[in-house]
C-alpha positions in Angstrom: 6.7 53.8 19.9 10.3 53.6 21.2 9.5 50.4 22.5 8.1 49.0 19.7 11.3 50.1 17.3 13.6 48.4 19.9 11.8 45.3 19.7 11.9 45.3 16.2 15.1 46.1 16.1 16.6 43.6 18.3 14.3 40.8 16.4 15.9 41.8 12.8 19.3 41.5 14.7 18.5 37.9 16.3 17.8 36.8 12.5 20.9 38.2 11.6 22.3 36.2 13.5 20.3 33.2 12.9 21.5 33.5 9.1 24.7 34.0 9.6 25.2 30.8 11.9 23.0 29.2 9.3 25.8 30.4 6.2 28.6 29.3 8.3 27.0 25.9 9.3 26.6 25.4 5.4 29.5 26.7 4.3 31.4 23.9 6.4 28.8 21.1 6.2 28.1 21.7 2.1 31.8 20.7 1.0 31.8 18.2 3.9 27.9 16.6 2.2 29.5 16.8 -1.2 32.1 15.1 -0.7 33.2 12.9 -3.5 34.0 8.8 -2.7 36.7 7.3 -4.7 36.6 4.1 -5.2 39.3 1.8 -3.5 39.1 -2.2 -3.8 41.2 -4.5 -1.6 42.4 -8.1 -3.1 44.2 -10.7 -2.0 45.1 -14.0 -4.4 44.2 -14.6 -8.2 44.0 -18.0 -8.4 41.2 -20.5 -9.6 41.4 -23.5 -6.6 41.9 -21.9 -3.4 45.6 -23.0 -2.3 45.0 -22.9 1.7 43.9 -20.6 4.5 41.0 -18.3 4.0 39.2 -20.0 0.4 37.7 -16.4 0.1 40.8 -14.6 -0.8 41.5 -16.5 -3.7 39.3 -14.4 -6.5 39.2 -17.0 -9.9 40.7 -14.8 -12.8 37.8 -15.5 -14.9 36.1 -13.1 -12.4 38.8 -10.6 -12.0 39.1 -10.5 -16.4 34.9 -9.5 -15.4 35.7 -6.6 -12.6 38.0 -5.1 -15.3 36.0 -5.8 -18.8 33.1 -3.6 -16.2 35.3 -0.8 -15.2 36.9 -0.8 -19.2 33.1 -0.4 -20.7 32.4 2.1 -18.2 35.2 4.4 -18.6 36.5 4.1 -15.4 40.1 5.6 -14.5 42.3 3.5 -13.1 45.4 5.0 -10.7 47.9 4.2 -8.7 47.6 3.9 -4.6 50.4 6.7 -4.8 48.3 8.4 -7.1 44.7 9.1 -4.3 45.0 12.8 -4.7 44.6 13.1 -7.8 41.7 10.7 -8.4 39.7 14.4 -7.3 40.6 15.5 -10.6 39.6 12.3 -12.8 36.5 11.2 -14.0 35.1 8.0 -12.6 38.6 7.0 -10.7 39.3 3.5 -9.0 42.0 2.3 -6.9 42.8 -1.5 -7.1 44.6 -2.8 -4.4 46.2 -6.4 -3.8 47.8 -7.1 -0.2 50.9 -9.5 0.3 52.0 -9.8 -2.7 51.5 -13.4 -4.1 53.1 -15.0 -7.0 49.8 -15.5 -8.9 49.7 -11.6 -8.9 52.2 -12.1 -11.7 50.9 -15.3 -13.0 47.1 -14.8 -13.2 46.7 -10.8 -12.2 49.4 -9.5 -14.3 48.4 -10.9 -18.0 45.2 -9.6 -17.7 46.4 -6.0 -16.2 48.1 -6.2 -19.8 45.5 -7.6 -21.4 43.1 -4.3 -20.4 45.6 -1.5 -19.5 44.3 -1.6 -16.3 46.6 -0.4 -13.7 47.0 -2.1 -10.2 49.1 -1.8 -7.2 50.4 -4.3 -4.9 51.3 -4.0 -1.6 54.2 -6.0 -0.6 55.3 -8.2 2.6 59.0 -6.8 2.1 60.2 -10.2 3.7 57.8 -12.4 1.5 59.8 -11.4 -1.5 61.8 -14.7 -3.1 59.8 -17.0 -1.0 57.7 -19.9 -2.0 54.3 -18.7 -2.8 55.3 -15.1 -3.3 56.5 -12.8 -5.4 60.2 -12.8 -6.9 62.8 -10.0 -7.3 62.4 -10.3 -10.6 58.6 -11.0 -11.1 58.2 -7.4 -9.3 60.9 -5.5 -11.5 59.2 -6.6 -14.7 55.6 -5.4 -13.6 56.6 -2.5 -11.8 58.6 -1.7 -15.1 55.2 -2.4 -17.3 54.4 1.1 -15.8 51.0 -0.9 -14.9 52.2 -2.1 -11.4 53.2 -0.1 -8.4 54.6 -2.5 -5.9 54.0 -0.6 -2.2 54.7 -1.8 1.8 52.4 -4.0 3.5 55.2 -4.0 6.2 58.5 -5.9 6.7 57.3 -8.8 8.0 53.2 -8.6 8.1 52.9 -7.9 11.9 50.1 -6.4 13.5 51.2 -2.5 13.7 49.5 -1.4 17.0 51.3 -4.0 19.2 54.9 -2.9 18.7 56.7 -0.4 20.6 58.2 3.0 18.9 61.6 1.5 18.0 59.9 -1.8 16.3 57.3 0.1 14.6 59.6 2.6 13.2 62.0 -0.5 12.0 59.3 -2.1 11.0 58.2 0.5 8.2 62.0 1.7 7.8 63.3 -1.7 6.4 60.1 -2.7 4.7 60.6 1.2 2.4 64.4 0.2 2.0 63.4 -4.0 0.8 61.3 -3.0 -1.7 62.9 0.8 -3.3 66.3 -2.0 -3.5 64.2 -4.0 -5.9 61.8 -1.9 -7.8 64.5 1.5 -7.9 61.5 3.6 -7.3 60.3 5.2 -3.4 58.1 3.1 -1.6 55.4 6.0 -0.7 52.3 4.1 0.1 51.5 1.8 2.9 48.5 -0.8 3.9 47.9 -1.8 7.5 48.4 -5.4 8.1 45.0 -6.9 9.3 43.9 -3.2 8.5 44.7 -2.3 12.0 46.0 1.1 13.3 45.8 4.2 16.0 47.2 7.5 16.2 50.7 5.8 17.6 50.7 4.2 13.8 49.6 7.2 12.1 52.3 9.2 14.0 55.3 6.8 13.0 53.9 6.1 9.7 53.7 9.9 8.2 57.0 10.2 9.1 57.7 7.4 6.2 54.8 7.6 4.0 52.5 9.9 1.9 49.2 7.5 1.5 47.8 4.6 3.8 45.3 2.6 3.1 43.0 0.8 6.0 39.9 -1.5 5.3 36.0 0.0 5.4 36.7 3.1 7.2 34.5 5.0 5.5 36.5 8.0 5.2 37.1 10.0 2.0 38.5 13.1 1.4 41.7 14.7 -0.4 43.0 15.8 3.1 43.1 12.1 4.6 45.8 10.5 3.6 46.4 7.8 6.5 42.9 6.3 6.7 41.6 5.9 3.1 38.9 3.5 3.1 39.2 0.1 0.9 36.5 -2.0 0.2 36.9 -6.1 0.1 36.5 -7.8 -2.8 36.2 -11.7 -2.3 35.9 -15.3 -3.9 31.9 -14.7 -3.7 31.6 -11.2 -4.8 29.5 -11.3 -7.6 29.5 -9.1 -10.8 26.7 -7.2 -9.5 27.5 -6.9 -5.8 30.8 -5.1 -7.4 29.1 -2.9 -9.5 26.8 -1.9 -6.7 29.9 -1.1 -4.3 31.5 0.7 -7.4 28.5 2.9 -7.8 28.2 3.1 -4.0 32.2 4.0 -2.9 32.2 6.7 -6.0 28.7 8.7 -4.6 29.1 12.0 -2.9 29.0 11.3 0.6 25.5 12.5 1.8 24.3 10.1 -1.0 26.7 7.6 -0.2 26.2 7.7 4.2 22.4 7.3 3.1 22.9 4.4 0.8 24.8 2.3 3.2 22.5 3.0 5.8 19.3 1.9 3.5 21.5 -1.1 3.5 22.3 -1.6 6.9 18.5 -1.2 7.5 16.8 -3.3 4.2 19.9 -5.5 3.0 
């Protein structure tokens, strides 16, 4: 009879067990499931003929004034790349993001930013600034002032981040903050990685200057991770409907969103 109890006993302390592992796994992996996305859309040029290099970049502004007639009629939030963390706390957020910081960001982009109170931010080649093609002092004062642009570092000089040494790197992101706070009057807090490449030698040097930075299709979302937040492309031959489907996709809770994009690894 002893026996017996002893068994029992140890049995009912081995499921004990069991459940308790099994809370603790849930309690870390539940948050971790439910994750929300937010979305975060990467640009280039606005421009209706393609002006040289990579014809892709160069969205038409008839289909940009499309993207944003979309996100207005769906009541999405638009914010600020400085603004990530609190996209948690917003419904239906997006982040629009436009690297290097071309002139027809204020010719083409900026009208229609007006023209929808839709809010953008650009991140900046800090040497690019006044040069042909790109953005002028005075072009980015007058957006950044519309309270609808925030003009951000894409780096000094556009150079690929993981293949300078300490001293370059940290010059690097030093002058391209000081460039660009000169011009707008407002800190430079937010960073992209040229190319969209980085490692934990970037990271290092570049929380020491920044509070958000932005890769390309990293998949990772959360309101801790501040120095790999995910962007997805958008390109001369995204459609209207391929954007809405990586809209819908980029704002699912991750256990939906992991499964989605593997459905579309496996059937697209």
């Amino acid at each position: 009879m002893n026996r017996f109890r002893a068994r029992r006993k140890k049995k009912r302390y081995r499921l004990i067990a069991v459940l308790v592992v099994v809370v603790l796994a849930a309690g870390v992996l539940l948050p971790y499931c439910l994750e929300p996305g937010i979305p975060v859309l990467m640009y280039h040029c606005v421009s209706e003929a393609p002006r040289g290099g990579d014809e892709n970049l160069y969205c038409r502004p008839a289909q940009i004034e499309e993207e944003l007639v979309y996100l207005n009629k769906n009541s999405y939030t638009t914010l600020f790349a400085t603004e990530y963390e609190q996209a948690y706390s917003v419904s239906k957020p997006v982040i629009l993001t436009f690297d290097d910081g071309y002139e027809d960001n204020y010719t083409e982009l900026f009208p229609l930013l007006k023209e929808y109170n839709v809010k953008a931010t650009i991140f900046v080649v800090s040497s690019y600034v006044d040069t042909e093609g790109y953005l002028s002092s005075a072009q980015i004062r007058e957006m950044v002032d519309s309270g609808l642009v925030s003009v951000q570092s894409h780096t000094s000089g556009h150079v690929e981040l993981t293949g300078l040494g300490k001293e370059e790197l940290q010059e690097e992101l030093r002058r391209s903050c000081a460039e660009l706070a000169k011009i707008t009057g407002r800190n430079v807090t937010a960073i992209s990685y040229p190319g969209g490449y980085y490692n934990s030698d970037v990271i290092e040097e570049v929380e020491r200057y920044f509070t958000y930075a932005y890769a390309i299709d990293t998949n990772k979302y959360s309101k801790s991770n501040h120095y790999e937040i995910s962007r997805g492309g958008v390109f001369r031959n995204t459609t209207l409907e391929a954007f809405e489907k990586a809209i819908k996709t980029y704002s699912q809770r991750r256990i939906c969103r992991e499964y989605l994009l593997l459905m579309d690894k496996i059937f697209g």
